[in-house]
C-alpha positions as CSV (number, residue, x, y, z in Angstrom):
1,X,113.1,109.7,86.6
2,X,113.7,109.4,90.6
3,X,115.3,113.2,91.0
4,X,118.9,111.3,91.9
5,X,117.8,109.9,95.1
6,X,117.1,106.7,94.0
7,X,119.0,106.6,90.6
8,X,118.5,103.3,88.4
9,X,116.0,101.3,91.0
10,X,113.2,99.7,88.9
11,X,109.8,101.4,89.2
12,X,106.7,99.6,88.6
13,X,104.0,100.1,86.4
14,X,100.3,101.6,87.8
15,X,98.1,100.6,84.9
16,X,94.4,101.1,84.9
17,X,91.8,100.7,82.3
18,X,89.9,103.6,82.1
19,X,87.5,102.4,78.8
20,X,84.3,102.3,81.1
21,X,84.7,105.6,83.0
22,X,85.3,107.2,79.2
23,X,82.6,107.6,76.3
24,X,83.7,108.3,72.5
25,X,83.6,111.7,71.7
26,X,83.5,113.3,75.3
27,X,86.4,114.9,77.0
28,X,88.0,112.6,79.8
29,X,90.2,114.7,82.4
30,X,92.7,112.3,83.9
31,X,94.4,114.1,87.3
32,X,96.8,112.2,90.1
33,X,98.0,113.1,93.8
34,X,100.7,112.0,95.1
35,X,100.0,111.6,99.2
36,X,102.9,110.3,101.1
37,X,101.9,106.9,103.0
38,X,98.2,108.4,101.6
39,X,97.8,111.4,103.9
40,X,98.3,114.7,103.2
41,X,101.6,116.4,103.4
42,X,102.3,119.8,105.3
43,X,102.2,122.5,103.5
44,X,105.4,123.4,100.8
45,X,106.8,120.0,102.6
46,X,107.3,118.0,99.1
47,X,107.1,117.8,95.5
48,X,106.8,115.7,92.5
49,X,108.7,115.2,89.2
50,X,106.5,112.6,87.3
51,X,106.5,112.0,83.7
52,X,103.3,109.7,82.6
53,X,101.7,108.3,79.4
54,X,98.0,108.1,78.7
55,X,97.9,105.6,75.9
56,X,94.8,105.6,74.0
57,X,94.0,102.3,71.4
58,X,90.9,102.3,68.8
């Protein structure tokens, strides 16, 4: 979901295969930042609503 300020425009997919940074049996943290044209942002200056799926396949 875009919040409402960009309702209905089409948002593609990041998808990453993390199978060789995980081994069977361990636990895998899996963490994102969101950096605005990739630096940091000021303080309190934004957020992010983000919804994501990890999908795991055996």
């Amino acid at each position: 979901m875009r919040q409402d300020w960009c309702p209905g425009q089409q948002v593609k997919p990041y998808v990453v295969d993390v199978t060789a940074n995980v081994k069977l049996g361990d636990k895998a943290t899996v963490s994102y930042r969101g950096l605005p044209n990739g630096n940091e942002p000021p303080d309190n200056a934004s957020s992010i609503a983000m919804s994501s799926y990890l999908v795991i396949c055996k």
